[in-house]
N, C-alpha and C positions, 0 to 999 in steps of 0.2 A: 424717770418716765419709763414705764413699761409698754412691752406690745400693747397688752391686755389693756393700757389707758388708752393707747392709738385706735385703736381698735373700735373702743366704745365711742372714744370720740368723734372717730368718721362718720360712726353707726348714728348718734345724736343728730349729725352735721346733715345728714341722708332724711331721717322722718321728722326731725327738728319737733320731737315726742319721748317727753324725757319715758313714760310709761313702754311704748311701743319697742323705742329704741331698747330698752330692757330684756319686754320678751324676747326679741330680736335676738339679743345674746344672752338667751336662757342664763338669769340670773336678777333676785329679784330688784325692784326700783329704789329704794335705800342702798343698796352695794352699788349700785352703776352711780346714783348723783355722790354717790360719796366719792369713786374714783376718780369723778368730773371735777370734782371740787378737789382732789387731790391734784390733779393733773393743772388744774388755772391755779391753784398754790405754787406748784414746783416752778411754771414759768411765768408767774409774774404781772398775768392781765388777766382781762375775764373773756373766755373765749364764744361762750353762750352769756344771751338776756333770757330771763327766766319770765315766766307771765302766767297769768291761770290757765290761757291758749297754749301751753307750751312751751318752745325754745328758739330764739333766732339768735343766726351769727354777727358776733362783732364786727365791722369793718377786721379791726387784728384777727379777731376770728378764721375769718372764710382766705383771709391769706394762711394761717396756719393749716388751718385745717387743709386746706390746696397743697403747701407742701408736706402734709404729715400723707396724704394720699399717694403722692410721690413716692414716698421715700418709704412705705409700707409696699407700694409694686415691685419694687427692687429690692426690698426684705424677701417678696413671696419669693422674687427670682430668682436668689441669689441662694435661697435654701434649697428650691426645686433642681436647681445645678450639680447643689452641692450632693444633694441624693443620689442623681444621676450619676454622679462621679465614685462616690463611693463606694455604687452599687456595681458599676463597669470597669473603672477605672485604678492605676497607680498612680501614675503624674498626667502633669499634661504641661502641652508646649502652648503658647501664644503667638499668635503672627497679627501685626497692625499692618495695615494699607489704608492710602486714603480710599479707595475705590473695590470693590471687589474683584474688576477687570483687571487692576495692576498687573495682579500675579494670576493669568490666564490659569495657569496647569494646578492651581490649587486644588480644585476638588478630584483631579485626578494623583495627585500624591498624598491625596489625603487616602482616599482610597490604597494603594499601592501602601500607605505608610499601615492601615490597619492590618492589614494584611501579614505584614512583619515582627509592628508592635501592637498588639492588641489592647494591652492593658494601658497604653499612653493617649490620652485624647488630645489632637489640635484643636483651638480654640480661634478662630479669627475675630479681628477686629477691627470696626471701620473707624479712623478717624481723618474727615477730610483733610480739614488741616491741623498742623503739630504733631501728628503722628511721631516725628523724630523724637520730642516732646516727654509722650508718655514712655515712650520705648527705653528714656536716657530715668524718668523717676521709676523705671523697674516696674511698670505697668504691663509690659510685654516679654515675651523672650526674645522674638524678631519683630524686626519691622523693613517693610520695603522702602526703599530711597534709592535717591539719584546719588550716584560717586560722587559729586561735587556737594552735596549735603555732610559729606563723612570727614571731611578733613578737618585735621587737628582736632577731633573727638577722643580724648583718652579712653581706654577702658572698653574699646569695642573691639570685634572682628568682624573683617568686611569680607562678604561672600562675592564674586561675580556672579552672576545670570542669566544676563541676555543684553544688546545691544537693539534701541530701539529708535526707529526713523522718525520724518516728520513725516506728516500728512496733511491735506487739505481736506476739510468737510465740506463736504453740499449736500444739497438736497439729491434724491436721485433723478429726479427727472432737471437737473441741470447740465445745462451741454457741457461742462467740466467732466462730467460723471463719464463722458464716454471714451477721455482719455487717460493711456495707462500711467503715463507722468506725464506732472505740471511744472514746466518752470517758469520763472519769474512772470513772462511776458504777458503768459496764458491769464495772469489775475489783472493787467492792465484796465482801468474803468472800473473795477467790482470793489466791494467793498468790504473790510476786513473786518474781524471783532477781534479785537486785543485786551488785551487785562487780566484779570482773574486769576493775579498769582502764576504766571508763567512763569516756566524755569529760564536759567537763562540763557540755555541756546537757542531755545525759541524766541526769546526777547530779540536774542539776535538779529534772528532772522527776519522778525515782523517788526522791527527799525528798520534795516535795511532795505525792506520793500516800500514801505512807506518813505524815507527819503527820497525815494526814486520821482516823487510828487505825482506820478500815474497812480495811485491807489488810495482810495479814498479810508479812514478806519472809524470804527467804529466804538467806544468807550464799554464793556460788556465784566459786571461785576464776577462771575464766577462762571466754570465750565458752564455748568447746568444752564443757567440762564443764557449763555451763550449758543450751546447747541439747539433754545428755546427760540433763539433768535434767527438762527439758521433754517430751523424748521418754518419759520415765517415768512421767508424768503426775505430776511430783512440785510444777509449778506454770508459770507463764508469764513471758514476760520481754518487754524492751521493749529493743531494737536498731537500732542507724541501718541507714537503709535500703540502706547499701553496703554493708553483709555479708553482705547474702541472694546466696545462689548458685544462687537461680532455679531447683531441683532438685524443687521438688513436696513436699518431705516434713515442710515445715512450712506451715501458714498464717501469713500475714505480712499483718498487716490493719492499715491505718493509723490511727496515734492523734491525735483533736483536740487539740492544745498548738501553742502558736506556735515552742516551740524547732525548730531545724535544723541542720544542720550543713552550714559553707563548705568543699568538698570540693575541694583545689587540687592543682599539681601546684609543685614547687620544682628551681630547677636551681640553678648555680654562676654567681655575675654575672660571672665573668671566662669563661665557657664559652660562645662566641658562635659557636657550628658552624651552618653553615645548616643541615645535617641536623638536628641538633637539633631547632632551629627548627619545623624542616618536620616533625616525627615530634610536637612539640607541638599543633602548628594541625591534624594529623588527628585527634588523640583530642578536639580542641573541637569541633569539626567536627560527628564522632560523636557528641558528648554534645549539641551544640544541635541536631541532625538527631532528636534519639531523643526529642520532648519529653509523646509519652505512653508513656514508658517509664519504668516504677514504681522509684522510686530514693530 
């Protein structure tokens, strides 16, 4: 299978006009149904019905063709990158997060790292969850994680960070909102959203309240739809303080518990690039420069 069959194929898939589709990709209408017909040889079904009106998609068809549209935008992408890089670029670093708020100071040590290394591009990457995941099949260079993520991983090095609190979400016009700390008592009657993959100092914590049988909770599949939930006034939650995105449209008040979270960064032990290096010691930098900045 070549581009140049993906290509004509989508283009078919689009005016479902074997003639049009043709002009379409200047070349005449014998060479394109012949590549057509190469291309449903090599995989095996018929992807177009042919008809005197034209052309329509098989059921197998319009699934293919679906993912052959995929997988041709990530060809465009992944070329237009690679231009970019060869045309600016020597290496480049990766950093995975599930959140782009994780690592607060990234675009300013991205900044700060250009500045140094010109010719090395950071590349970030979101992935909500398994980030630890791609980071360990060599998908990444770093990835952000929790300390208690990293144990008994061979084959890495673990950066420190930053040390980050718990917090309490609301809404801001909630009377919670007008106090500087919450402890326990302050959520008595209100009603909590738990779930969504919490780590597990937080799990800690929101057992702990919830035994207390003064707090009611709430079952909430993931952040997102959880701060979706809060925004509805449907109850409050309790979130490490690296997921706030500092946007204004929650109150984020900090809760008295000794729990925390060790908020680190991990590379690959055999991966000793100075650049590296040097793109790690700015984001500490950053984080020890920042130390009343609410995290």
């Amino acid at each position: 299978m070549t581009t140049k069959q993906i290509d004509y194929c989508i283009e078919l898939a689009h005016t479902l006009n074997f003639s049009r589709a043709a002009d379409n990709m200047f070349v005449s209408q014998p060479t394109f149904s012949y590549q057509i017909r190469l291309l449903e040889e090599e995989v095996g079904f018929q992807i177009f019905e042919r008809s005197g009106k034209g052309a329509s998609l098989t059921p197998a068809g319009a699934q293919f063709v679906s993912f052959l549209t995929g997988m041709r935008q990530d060809l465009k992408r992944a070329i237009e990158q690679g231009q970019n890089f060869s045309v600016q670029y020597q290496d480049s670093i990766s950093i995975c997060m599930m959140v782009r708020q994780a690592v607060t100071f990234l675009p300013e040590a991205m900044q700060l790292f250009a500045d140094r290394e010109p010719k090395v591009q950071i590349t970030p990457m979101f992935q909500y969850e398994n980030s630890m995941e791609q980071f360990l099949q060599n998908k990444a260079d770093i990835v952000f994680a929790l300390q208690e993520q990293t144990r008994q991983i061979p084959g890495i090095q673990v950066h420190d960070l930053f040390q980050s609190r718990i917090y309490l979400i609301a809404r801001r016009d909630d009377p919670l909102a007008a106090k500087d700390l919450l402890k326990e008592e302050d959520l008595y009657g209100r009603t909590l959203m738990v779930g969504g993959g919490s780590p597990n100092a937080l799990r800690a914590v929101q057992h702990r309240l919830i035994s207390s049988g003064k707090i009611q909770y709430f079952n909430s599949a993931d952040h997102d739809t959880t701060l979706t939930n809060v925004a509805a006034g449907r109850g409050v939650c309790l979130a490490p303080g690296f997921l706030n995105d500092h946007s204004g449209q929650f109150a984020w008040i900090p809760f008295d518990c000794p729990e925390h979270f060790s908020c680190v960064l991990c590379t690959h032990k055999e991966d000793q690039r100075p650049s590296l290096k040097a793109f790690i010691s700015i984001l500490q930098q950053l984080y020890k420069d920042a130390v009343a900045f609410p995290l």
